[in-house]
C-alpha positions as CSV (number, residue, x, y, z in Angstrom):
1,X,-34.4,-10.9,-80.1
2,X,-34.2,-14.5,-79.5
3,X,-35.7,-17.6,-77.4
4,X,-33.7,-19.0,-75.3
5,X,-33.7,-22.8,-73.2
6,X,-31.9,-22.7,-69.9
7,X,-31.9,-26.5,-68.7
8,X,-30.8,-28.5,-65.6
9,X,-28.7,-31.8,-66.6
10,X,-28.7,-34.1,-64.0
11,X,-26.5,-37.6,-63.3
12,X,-29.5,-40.1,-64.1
13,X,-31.6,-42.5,-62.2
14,X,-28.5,-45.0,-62.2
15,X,-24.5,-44.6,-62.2
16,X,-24.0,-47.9,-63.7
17,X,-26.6,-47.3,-66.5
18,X,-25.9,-43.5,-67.2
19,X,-29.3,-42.8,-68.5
20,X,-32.3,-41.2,-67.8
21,X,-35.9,-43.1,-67.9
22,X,-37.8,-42.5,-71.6
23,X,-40.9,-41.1,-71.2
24,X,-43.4,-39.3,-73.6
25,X,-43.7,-35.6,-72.9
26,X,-46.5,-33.7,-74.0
27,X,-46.8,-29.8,-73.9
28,X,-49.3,-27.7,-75.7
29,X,-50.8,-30.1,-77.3
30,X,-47.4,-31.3,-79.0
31,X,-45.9,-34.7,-77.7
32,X,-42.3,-36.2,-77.9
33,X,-40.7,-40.1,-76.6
34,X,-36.7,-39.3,-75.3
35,X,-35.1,-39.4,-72.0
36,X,-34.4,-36.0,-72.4
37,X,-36.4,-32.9,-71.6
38,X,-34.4,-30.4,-72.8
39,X,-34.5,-32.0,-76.4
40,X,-38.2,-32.3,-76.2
41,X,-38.3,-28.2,-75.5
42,X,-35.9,-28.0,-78.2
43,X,-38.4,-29.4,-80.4
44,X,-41.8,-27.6,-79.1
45,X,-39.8,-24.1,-78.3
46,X,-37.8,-24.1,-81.5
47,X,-35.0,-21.8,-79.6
48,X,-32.1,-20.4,-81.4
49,X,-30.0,-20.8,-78.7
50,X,-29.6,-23.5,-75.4
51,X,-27.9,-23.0,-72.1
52,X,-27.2,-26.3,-70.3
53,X,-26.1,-26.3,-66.6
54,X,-24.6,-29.3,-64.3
55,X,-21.5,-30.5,-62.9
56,X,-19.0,-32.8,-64.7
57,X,-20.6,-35.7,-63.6
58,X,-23.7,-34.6,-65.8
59,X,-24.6,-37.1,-68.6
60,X,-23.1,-34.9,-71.4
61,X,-22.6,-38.0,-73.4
62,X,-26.6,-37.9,-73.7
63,X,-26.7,-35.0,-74.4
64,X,-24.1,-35.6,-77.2
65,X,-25.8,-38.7,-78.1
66,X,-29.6,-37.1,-78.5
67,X,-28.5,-33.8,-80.3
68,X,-26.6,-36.1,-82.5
69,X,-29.5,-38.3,-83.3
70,X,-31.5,-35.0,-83.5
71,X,-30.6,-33.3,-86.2
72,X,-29.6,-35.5,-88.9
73,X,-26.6,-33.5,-90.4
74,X,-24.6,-33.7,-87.1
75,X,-22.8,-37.2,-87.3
76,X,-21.6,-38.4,-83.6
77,X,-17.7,-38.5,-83.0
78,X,-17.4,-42.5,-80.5
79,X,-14.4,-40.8,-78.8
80,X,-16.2,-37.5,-77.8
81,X,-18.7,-39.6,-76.9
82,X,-16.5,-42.3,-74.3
83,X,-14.2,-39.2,-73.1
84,X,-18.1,-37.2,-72.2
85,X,-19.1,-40.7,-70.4
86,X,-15.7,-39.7,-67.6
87,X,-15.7,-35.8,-68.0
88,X,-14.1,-36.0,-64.5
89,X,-11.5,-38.5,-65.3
90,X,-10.8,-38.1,-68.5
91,X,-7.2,-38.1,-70.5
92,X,-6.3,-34.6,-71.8
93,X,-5.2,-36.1,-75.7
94,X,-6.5,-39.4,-76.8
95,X,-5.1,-40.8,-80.3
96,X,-6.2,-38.8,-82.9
97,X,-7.0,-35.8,-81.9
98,X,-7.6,-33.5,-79.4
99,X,-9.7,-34.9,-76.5
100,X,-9.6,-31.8,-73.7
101,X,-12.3,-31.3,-71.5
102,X,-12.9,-27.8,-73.5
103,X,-12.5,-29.5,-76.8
104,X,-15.3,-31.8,-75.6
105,X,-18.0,-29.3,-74.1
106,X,-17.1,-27.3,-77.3
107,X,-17.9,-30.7,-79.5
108,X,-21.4,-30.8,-77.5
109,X,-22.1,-27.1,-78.1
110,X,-21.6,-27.4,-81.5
111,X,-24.6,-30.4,-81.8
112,X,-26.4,-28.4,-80.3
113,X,-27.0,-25.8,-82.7
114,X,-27.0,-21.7,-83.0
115,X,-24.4,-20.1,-80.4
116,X,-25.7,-22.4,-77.6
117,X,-23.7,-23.2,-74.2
118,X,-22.7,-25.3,-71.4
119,X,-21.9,-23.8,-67.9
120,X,-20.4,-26.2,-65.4
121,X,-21.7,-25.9,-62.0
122,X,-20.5,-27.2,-58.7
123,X,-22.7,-30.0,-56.7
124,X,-23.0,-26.7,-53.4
125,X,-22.2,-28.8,-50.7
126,X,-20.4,-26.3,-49.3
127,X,-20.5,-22.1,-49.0
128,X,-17.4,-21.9,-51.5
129,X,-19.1,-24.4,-53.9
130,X,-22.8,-22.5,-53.6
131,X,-21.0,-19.3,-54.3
132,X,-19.0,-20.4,-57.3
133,X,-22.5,-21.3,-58.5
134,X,-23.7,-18.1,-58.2
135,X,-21.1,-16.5,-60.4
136,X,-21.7,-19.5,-62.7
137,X,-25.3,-18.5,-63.0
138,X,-24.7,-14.4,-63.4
139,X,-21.9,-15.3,-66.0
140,X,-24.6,-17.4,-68.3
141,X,-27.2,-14.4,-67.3
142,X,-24.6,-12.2,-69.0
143,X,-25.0,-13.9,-72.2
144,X,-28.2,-13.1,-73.1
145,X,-28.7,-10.6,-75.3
146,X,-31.4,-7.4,-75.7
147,X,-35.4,-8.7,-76.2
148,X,-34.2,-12.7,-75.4
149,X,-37.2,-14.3,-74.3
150,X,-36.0,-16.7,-71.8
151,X,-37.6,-20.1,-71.1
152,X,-36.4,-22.4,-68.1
153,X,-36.5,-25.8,-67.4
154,X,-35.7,-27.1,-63.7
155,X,-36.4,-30.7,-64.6
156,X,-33.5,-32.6,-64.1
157,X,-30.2,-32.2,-61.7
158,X,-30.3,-31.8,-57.9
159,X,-32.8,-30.1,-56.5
160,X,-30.4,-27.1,-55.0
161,X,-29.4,-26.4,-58.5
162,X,-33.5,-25.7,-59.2
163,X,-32.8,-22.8,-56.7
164,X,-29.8,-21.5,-57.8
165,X,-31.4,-21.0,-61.5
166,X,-34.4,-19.4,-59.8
167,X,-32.0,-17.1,-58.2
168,X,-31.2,-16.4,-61.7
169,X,-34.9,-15.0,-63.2
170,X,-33.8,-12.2,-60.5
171,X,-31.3,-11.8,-61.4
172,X,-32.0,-11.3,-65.7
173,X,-35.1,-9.2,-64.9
174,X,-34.1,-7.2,-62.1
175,X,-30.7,-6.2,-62.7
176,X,-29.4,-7.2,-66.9
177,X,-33.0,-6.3,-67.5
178,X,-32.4,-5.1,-71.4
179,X,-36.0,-5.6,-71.6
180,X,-35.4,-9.6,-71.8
181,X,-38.5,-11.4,-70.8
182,X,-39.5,-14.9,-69.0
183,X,-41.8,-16.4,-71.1
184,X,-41.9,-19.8,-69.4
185,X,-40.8,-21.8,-66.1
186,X,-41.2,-25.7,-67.1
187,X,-40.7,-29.1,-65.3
188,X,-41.4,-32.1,-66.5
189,X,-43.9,-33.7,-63.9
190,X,-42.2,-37.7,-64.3
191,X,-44.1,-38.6,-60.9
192,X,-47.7,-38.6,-63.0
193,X,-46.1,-40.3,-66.1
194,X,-47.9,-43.8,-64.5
195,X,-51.6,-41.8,-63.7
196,X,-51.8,-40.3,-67.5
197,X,-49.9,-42.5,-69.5
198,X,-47.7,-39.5,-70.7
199,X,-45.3,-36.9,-68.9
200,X,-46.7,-33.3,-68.8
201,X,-44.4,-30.5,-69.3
202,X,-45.9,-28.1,-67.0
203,X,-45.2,-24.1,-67.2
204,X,-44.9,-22.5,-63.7
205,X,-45.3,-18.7,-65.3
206,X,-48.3,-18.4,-62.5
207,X,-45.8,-19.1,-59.7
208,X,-43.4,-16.2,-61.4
209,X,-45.7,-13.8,-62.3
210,X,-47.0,-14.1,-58.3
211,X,-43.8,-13.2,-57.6
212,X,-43.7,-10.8,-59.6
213,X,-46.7,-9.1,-58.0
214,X,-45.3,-9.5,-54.3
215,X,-42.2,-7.4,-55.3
216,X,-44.6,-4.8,-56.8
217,X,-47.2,-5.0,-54.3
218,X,-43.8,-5.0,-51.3
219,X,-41.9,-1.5,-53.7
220,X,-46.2,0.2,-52.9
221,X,-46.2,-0.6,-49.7
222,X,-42.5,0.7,-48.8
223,X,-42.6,3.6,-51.5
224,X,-45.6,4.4,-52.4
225,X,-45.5,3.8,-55.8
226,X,-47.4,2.0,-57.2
227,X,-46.3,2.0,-60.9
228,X,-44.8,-1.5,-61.0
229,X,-48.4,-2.7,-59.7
230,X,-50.2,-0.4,-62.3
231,X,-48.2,-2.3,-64.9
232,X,-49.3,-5.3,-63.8
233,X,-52.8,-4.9,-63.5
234,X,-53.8,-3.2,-67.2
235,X,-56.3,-5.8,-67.6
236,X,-58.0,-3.4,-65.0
237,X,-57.6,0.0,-66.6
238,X,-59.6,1.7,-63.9
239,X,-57.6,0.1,-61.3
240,X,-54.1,0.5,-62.9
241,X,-55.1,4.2,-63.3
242,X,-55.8,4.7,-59.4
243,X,-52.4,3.3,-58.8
244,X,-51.1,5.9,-60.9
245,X,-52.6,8.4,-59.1
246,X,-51.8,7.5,-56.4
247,X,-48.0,7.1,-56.9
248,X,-47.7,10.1,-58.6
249,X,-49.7,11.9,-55.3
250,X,-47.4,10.6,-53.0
251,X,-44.2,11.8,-55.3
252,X,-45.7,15.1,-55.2
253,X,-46.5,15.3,-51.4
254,X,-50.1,15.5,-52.5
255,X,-51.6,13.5,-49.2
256,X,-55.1,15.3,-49.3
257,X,-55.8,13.3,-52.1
258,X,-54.2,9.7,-51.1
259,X,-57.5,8.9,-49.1
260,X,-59.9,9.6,-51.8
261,X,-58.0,7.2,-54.3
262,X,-57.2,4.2,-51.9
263,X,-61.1,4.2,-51.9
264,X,-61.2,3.7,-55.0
265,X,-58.7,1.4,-55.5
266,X,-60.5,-1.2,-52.7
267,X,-63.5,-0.7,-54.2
268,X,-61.8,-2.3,-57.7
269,X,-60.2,-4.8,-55.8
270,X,-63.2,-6.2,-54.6
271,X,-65.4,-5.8,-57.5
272,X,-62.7,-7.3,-60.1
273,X,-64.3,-11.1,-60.7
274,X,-60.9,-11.6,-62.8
275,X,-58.6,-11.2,-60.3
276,X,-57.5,-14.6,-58.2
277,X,-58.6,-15.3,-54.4
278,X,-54.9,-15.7,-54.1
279,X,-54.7,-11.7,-55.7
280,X,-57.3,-10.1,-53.9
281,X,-55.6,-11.1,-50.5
282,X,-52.3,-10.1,-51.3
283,X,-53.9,-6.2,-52.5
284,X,-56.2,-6.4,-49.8
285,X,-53.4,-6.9,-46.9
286,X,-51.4,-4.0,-48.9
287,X,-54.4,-1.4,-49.4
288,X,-55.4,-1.8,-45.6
289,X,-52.2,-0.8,-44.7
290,X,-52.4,2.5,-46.2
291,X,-55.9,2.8,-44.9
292,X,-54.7,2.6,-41.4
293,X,-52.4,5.2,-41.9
294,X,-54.2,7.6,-43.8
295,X,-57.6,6.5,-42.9
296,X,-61.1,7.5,-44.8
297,X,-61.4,11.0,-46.5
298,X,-59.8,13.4,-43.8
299,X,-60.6,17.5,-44.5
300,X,-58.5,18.6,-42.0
301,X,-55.2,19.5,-44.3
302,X,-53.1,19.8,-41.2
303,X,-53.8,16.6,-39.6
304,X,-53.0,15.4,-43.1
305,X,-49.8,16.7,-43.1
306,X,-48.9,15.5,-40.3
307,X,-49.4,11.8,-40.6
308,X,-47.8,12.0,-44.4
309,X,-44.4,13.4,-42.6
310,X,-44.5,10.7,-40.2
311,X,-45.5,8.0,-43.6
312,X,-42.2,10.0,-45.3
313,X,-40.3,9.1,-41.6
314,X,-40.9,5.6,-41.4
315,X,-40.0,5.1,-44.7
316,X,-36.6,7.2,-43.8
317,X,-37.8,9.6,-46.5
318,X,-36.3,11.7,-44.1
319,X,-35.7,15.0,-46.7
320,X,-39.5,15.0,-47.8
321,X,-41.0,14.5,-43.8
322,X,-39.0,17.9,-42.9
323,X,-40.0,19.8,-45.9
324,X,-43.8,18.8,-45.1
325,X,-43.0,19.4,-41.4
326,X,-41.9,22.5,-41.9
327,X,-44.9,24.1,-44.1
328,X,-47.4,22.2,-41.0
329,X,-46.0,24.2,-38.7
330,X,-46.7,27.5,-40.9
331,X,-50.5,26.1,-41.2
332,X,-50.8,25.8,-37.7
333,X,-50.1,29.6,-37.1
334,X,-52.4,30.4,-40.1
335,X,-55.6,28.2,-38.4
336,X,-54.8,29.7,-35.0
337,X,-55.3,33.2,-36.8
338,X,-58.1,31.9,-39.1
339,X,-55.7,33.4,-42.1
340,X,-56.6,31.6,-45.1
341,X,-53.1,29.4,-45.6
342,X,-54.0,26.7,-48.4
343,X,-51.7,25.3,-51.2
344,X,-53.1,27.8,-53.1
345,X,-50.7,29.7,-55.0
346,X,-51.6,33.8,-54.9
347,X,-49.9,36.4,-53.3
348,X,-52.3,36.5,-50.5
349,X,-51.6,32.9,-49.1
350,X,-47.9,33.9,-49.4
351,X,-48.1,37.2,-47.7
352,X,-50.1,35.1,-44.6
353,X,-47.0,32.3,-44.9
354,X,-44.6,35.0,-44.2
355,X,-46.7,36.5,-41.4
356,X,-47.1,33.4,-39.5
357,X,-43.1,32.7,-40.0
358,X,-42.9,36.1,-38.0
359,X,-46.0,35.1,-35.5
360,X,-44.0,31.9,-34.5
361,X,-41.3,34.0,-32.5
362,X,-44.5,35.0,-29.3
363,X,-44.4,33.1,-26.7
364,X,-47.2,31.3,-27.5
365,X,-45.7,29.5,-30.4
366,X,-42.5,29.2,-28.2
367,X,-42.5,24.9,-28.8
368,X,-43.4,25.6,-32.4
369,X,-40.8,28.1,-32.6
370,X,-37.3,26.1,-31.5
371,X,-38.9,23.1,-33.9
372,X,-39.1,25.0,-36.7
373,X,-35.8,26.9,-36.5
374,X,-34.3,23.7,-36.2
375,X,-36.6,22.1,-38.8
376,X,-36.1,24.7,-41.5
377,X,-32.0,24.8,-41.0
378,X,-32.3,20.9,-42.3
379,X,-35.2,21.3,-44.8
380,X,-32.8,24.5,-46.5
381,X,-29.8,21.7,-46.5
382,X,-32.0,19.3,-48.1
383,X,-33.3,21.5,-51.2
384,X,-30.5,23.0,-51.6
385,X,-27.9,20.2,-51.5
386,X,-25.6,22.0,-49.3
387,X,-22.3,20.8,-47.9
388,X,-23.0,22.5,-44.8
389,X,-24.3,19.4,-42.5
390,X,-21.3,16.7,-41.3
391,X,-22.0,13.0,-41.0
392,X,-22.2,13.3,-37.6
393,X,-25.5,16.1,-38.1
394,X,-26.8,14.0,-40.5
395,X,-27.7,11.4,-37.9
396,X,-28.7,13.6,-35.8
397,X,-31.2,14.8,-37.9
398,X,-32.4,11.2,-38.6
399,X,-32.7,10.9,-34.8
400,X,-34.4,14.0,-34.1
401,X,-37.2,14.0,-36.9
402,X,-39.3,11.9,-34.6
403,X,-39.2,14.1,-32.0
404,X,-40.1,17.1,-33.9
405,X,-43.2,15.1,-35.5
406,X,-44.5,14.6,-31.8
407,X,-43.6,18.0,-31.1
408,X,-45.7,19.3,-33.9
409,X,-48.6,17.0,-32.8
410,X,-49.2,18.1,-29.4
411,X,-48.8,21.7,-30.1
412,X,-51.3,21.3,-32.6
413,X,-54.0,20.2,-30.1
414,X,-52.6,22.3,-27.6
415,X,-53.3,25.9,-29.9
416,X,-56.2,24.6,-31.6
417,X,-57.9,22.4,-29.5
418,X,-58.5,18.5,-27.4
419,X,-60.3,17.7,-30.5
420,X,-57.6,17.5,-32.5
């Protein structure tokens, strides 16, 4: 495990001066004069390694220059320094030694310290220059290594670049993951330097750890589980516990319950004095979504059912809303002949399950009948991970399954009642 600085280099406020302003930076109570951010980070961070990004125009010299002057056993070399000043343009050899455009990044690393790098990007202009940034920015996201605790700093550069690196946190905790953490989003707010008399160095983590909760709060909403959420919100055990519950009701096709917690979980949602205005809005608009589906506590297990296949549809959880589909059909034979057709597991219940399955062939079930011949051919494909069903049955099943939701719907008010 190690801390890592990602930094923007930019081109400075003037070509013919190739230099950025001074100012005196000031972060957690801990202040430093330079014109360079990253070195300032360098000395509040303490990283063991840094990863600078910008294009060749960048003013690597600088950086050269300030690492030099940084640590006092790293002596500066005048000919790195001229051939950094014309990265572009500069001759291959000079007199002396080996000048190369890799022998001088290498040069810069080196001042730098640990096993740090530089990554060349591309100013995006175009598509083929915004994509060669992007496999710029994965390749220096492939560097990091197991527990890193990655700080960023979008200072400096052009703005695009800012987004490209932000494309980057993605892409380290999403995907390389290896438990490697962001620990802080910084920019160096030049534009108050006048106001305060100093530059603050301001970490963004609230910004990232909002997004953060929209992709958890946007896997509940789609999924149904919640556990990414629950993670986030430990600083409410009673709420982080609902969400649990929750997620693991839904993965179990427990929807009788599903009403019962999202009461709960509003209810610590609106009494939680720690969460932001900002939060609450954000759960709020995700919570009410489940409540229109589901609604408030609902006894009627078959109505239940019914609206948890069409959740398990819309969500193209297609295998799980015919299994559910199938066993509602069963239910509704078992209600029609007041047999007592629970979840209950006992011989009894299974017997009246099998007797219903015969029941379904009168004509009275004749609707309910063709849906769940049909229903039970896909749901027997789907547990048992047949080859039986082409491609071209496969989306007709995904077509149908609406269908024979509606189907299931009106026969249910039809054999029990308007008031269903």
């Amino acid at each position: 495990m190690g801390k890592v600085l990602i930094s923007l280099v930019g081109v400075g406020s003037s070509q013919k001066a190739r230099e950025y302003k001074k100012a005196l930076y000031r972060y957690d109570g801990q202040e430093m004069e330079t014109s360079f951010i990253a070195l300032a980070l360098t000395k509040f961070l303490q990283p063991e390694r840094i990863f600078l990004l910008g294009t060749k125009e960048a003013m690597w010299e600088e950086v050269y220059k300030q690492f030099c002057d940084f640590y006092p056993d790293v002596k500066i070399d005048e000919d790195i320094y001229l051939g950094l000043m014309d990265m572009k343009n500069a001759s291959l050899t000079r007199e002396g030694g080996n000048y190369s455009e890799d022998n001088l990044i290498r040069t810069v690393e080196k001042s730098m310290g640990g096993d740090s790098r530089i990554f060349f990007l591309e100013k995006g202009i175009d598509g083929a220059e915004r994509e060669k940034n992007f496999e710029t920015l994965l390749e220096m996201a492939d560097q990091l290594k197991d527990n890193d605790e990655v700080y960023l700093d979008f200072t400096h550069s052009f703005r695009s670049h800012g987004f490209f690196l932000q494309t980057s946190i993605s892409y380290i905790t999403d995907i390389i993951s290896q438990n490697i953490t962001i620990k802080g989003i910084f920019y160096g707010m030049f534009e108050e330097s006048g106001e305060l008399g100093y530059t603050p160095i301001i970490n963004m983590m609230d910004t990232y750890e909002m997004m953060q909760l929209i992709k958890a709060a946007h896997e509940f909403k789609e999924t149904g589980k919640g556990y990414l959420l629950a993670d986030m919100m430990l600083a409410n055990k009673k709420m982080a516990n609902q969400l649990v519950y929750f997620s693991n009701s839904m993965g179990l096709n427990y929807p009788f319950e599903i009403p019962r917690i999202i009461e709960k979980i509003r209810l610590e949602i609106e009494e939680d004095v720690s969460l932001t205005k900002s939060k609450k809005i954000l759960l709020e608009k995700v919570i009410s979504e489940f409540e229109k589906r589901f609604g408030k506590k609902n006894n009627d297990e078959i109505d239940m059912n019914i609206k948890f296949a069409e959740w398990m549809m819309d969500k193209k959880q297609y295998g799980y809303a015919y299994i559910i589909l199938k066993e509602t059909i069963l239910s509704i034979v078992c209600a029609d002949m007041r047999w007592e057709c629970s979840s209950k597991q006992d011989k009894a219940i299974e017997d009246n399950r099998k007797k219903a399955g015969d029941l379904l062939k009168e004509k009275k079930y004749n609707k309910l009948y063709k849906v769940y011949k049909a229903v039970n051919t896909i749901r027997i494909t789907t547990s048992h991970f047949t080859k039986e069903r082409s491609l071209d049955r496969h989306l007709n099943d995904v077509q149908n399954i609406s269908h024979y939701i509606q189907t299931v719907k009106m026969e249910y008010k039809n054999i029990l009642g308007e008031g269903k």
